[in-house]
C-alpha positions in Angstrom: -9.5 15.4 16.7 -12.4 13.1 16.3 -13.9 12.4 19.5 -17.8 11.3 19.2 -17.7 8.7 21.5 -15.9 7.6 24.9 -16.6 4.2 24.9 -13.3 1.6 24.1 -11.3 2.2 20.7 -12.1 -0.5 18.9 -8.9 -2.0 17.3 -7.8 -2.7 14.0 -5.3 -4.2 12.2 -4.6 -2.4 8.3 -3.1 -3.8 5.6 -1.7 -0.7 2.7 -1.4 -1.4 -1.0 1.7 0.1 -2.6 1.4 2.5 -5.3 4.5 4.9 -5.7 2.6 8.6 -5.1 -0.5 7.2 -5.5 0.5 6.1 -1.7 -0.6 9.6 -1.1 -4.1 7.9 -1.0 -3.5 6.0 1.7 -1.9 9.0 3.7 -5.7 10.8 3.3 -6.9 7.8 4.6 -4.4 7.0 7.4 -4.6 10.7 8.7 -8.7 10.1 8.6 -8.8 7.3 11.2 -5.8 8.5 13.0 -8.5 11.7 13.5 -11.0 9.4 15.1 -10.6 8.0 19.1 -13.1 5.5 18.2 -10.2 3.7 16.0 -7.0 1.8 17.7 -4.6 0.7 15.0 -3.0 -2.3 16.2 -1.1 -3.7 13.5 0.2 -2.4 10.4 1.3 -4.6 6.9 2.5 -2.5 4.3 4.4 -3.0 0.9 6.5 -0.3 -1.1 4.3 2.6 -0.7 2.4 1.1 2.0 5.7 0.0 3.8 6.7 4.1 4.0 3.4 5.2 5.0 3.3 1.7 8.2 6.9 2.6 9.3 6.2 6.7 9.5 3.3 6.2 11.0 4.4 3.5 13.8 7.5 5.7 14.5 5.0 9.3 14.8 2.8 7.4 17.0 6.1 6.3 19.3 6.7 10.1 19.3 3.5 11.4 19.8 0.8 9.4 19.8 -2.1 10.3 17.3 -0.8 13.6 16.4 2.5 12.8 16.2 1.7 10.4 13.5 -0.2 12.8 11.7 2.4 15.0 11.8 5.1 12.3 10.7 3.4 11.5 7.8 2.7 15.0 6.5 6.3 15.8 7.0 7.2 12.7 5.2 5.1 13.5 2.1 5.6 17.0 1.9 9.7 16.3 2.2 8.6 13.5 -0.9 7.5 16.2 -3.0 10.2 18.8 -1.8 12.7 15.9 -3.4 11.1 15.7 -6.9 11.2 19.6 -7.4 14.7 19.1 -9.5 13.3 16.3 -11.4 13.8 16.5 -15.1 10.6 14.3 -15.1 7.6 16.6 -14.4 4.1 17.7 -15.8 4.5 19.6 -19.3 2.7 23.0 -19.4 -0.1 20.9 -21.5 -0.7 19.0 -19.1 -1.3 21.4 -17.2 -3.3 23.4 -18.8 -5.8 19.9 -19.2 -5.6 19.2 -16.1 -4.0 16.1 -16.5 -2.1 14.2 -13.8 0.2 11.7 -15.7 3.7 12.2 -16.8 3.2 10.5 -20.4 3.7 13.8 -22.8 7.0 14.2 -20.7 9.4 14.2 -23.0 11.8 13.3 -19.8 9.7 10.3 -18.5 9.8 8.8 -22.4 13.4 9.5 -22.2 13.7 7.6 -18.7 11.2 5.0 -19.3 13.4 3.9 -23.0 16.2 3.9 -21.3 15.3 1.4 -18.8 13.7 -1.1 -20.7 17.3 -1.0 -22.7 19.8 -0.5 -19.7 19.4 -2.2 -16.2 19.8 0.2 -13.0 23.3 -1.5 -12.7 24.5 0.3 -15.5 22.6 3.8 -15.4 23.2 4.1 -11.8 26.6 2.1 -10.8 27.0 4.4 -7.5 22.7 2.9 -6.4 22.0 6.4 -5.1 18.7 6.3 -3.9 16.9 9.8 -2.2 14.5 8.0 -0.6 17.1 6.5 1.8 18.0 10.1 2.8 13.9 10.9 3.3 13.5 7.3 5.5 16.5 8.3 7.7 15.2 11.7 8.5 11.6 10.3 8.8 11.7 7.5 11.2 14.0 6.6 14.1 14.5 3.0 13.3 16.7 2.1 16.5 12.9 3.1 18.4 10.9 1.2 16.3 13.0 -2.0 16.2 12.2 -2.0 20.0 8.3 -0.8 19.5 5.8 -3.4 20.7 2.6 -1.7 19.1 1.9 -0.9 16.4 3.4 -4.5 15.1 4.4 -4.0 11.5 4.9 -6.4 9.1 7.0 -5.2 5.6 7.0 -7.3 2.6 9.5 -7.9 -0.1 10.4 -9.9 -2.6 13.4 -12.6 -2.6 15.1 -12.6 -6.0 16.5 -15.8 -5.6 13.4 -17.7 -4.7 10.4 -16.0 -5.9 9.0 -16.0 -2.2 8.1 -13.4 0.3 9.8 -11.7 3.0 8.1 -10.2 5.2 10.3 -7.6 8.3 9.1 -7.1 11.8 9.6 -4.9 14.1 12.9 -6.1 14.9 14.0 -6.6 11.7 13.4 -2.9 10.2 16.1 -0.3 8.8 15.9 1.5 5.7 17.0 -1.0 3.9 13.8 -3.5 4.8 11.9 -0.6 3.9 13.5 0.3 0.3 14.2 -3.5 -0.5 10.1 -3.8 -0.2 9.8 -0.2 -2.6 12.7 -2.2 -5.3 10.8 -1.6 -8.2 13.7 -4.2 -10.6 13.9 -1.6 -13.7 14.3 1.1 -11.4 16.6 0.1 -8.8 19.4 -2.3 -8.1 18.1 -5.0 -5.5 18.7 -4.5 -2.0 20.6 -7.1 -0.1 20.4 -7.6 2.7 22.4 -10.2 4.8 23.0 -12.8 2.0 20.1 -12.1 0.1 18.6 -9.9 -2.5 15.1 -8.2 -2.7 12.7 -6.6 -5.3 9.5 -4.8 -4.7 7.2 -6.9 -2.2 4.4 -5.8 -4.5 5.1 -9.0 -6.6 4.4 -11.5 -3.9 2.5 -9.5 -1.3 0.7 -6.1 -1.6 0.4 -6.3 0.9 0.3 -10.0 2.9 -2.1 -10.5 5.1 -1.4 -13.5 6.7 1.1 -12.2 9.5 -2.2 -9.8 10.4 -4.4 -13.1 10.6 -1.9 -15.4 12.3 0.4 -12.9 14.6 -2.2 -11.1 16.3 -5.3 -11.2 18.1 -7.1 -8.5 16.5 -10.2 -9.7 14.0 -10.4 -6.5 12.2 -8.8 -6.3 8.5 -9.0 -3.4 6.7 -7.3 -3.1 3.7 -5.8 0.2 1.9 -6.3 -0.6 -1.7 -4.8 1.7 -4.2 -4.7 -0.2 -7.4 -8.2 -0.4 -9.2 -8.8 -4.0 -9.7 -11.8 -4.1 -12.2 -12.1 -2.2 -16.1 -14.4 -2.1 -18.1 -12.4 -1.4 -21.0 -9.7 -3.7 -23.0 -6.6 -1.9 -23.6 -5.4 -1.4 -27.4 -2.7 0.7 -27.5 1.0 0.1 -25.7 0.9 2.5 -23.0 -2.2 1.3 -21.7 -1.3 -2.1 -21.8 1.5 -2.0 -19.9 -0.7 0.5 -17.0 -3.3 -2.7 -16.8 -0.7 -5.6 -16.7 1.2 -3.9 -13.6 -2.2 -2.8 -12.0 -3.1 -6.8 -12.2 0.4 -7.9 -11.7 0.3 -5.9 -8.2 -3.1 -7.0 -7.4 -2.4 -10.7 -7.8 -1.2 -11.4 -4.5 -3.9 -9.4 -2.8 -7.0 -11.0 -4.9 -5.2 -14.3 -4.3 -5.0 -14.2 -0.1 -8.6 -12.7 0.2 -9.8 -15.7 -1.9 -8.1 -18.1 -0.1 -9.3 -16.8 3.1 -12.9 -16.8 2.1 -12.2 -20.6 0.3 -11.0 -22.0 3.4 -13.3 -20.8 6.0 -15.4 -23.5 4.4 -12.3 -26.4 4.3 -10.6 -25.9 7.6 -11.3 -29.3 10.1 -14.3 -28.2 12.5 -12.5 -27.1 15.6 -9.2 -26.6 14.0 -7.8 -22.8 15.8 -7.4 -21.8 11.8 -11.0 -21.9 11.2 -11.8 -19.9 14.4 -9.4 -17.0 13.0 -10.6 -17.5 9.7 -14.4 -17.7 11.0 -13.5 -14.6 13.0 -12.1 -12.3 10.2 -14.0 -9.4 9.8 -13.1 -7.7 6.5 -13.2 -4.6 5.3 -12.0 -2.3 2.4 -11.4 1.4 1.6 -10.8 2.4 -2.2 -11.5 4.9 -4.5 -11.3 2.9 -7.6 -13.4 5.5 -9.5 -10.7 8.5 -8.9 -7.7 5.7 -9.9 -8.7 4.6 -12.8 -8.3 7.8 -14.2 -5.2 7.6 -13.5 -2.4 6.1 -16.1 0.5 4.1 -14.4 2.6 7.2 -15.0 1.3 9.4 -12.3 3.0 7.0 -9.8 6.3 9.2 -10.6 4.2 12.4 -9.9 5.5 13.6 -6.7 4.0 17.2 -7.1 2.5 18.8 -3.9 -1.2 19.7 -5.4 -1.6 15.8 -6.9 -0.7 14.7 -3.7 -2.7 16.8 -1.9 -5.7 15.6 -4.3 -5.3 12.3 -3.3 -4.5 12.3 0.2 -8.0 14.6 0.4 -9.5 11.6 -1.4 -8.5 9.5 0.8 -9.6 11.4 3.4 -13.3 11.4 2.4 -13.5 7.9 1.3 -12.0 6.7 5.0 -14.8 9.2 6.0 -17.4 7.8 4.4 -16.5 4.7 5.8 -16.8 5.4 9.2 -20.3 7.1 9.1 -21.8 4.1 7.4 -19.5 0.9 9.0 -18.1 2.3 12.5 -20.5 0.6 14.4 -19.8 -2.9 12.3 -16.6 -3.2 13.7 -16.1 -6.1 16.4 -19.6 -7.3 14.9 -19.4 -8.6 11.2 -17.6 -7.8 8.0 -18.0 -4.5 5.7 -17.1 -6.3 2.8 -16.8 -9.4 0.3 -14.4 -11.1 -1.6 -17.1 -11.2 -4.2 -17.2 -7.3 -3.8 -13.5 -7.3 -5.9 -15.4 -7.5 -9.7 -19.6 -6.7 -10.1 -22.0 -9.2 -9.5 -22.2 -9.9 -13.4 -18.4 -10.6 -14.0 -18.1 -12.3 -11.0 -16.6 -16.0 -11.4 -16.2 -19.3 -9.4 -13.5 -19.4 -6.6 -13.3 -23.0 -7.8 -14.0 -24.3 -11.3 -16.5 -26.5 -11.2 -15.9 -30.7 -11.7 -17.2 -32.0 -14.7 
């Protein structure tokens, strides 16, 4: 445990990207701050991914504090990869021999990934048997969380009939608020829930921010991002393609609400109470978009122990590295910039500019 310092945790609310393993990020960098006294995570939004890795970690810190959630999420992700040992969908012996993290020369995930671009879930799995139900209800004691008054968590899905987001609160959390925000369309039925259906939040929120800005009283935002936002590269052939379009269609909403924030600090009425939050927002951002880019939308599905282990150790460092340069920022000013999302020389307008 992390203890330089007795003065006050200084509190924070975190906002997690989803990411399928590549969530396994996040865990590094959750298990880093969770380490460090100095930190008090206050509130919690998450989405797919981020939604597993927010309700674990909420219901280990209702069980034992720091450690406990620690503990709750190594469980969790070790039980993750102790689920995918059976998969037909694994590394070949190529792969390994290279080095390489994705699943693409799996003959399986071709097999798989044909398949569902040619048959909906309803059809190749009528009986919508999902593990990851099992590995929720084993992982977190809902009935306690429901009842939890810190950390707040805020999960976000998608409504299939409108297009809008959902977001669950405490109060409102099960497993199924949890796997209707993880719904990823071509892999899973859509999770109802009441009289309505939900797909991956990741569409409309990954995660929101908003409930962290308007909910609470902490000033703090850090976000968890998982998806690299900026290539240099264009794309040319199909597979990468498709890796780029779901890594911009799952930043959108993120890009979107940290532009809006910084647009209308600048628009709100003087003395309105949303321009004091929105003054008041400090920002901040861990990534590793380096070691992601790397990575090819495939890997998501790799749920084997050592590449999760990688990335949960890079997560690690990078929350590491954060705190020796920025711990002594936060409660003062922000660590970083909406203009920080694409270099200085591809940067464009927030707002086109009036002829």
């Amino acid at each position: 445990m992390v203890t330089r310092s007795s003065d006050k945790p200084k509190p924070i609310n975190l906002a997690l990207q989803g990411g399928g393993s590549h969530g396994s990020f996040t865990w590094g960098v959750l298990d880093r701050l969770l380490a460090d006294e100095r930190i008090d995570i206050a509130s919690i939004s998450g989405t797919s991914a981020g939604a597993m890795n927010a309700v674990v970690l909420a219901a280990g810190m209702q069980a034992g504090g720091r450690e406990g959630a620690r503990q709750a999420l190594t469980s969790f992700w070790r039980s993750v990869s102790l689920a995918s040992r059976f998969s037909p969908i694994q590394r070949t012996p190529l792969d390994w021999l290279m080095g390489r993290w994705t699943l693409d020369m799996s003959p399986a995930y071709w097999f798989f990934d044909t398949l569902s671009r040619s048959f909906s879930p309803y059809e190749l799995n009528p009986f919508n048997y999902d593990p990851l139900r099992i590995l929720l209800t084993n992982a977190v004691d809902f009935e306690q969380l429901r009842t939890a008054k810190t950390p707040k968590v805020f999960i976000a899905a998608t409504n299939v009939r409108t297009g809008l987001a959902k977001v669950f609160r405490n109060e409102d959390l099960t497993p199924d608020a949890v796997l209707a925000s993880a719904c990823l369309p071509f892999m899973h039925q859509a999770v109802e829930i009441g009289d309505e259906a939900y797909w991956d939040g990741g569409y409309m929120g990954n995660p929101v921010l908003f409930p962290l800005l308007s909910e609470t009283d902490v000033r703090d935002l850090m976000v968890v991002q998982v998806n690299p936002i900026y290539r240099e590269e264009v794309p040319k052939n199909a597979r990468d393609i498709l890796n780029r379009l779901n890594e911009i269609t799952f930043n959108a909403s993120l890009v979107k609400e940290l532009r809006v924030i910084s647009l209308m600090r600048g628009l709100v009425d003087e003395g309105s109470q949303y321009r004091v939050v929105l003054e008041e927002t400090r920002l901040h951002r861990i990534e590793a978009e380096s070691e992601m880019s790397k990575l090819g939308v495939s890997s998501k599905m790799n749920a084997e122990w050592a590449f999760l282990s990688y990335l949960r150790d890079i997560g690690w460092q990078r929350a590491d590295q954060w705190l020796e340069r920025h711990i002594d920022q936060l409660g003062q000013q922000s660590t970083f910039d909406v203009a920080d999302l694409t270099p200085p020389h591809r940067a464009e307008p927030l707002l086109a500019q009036r002829s």
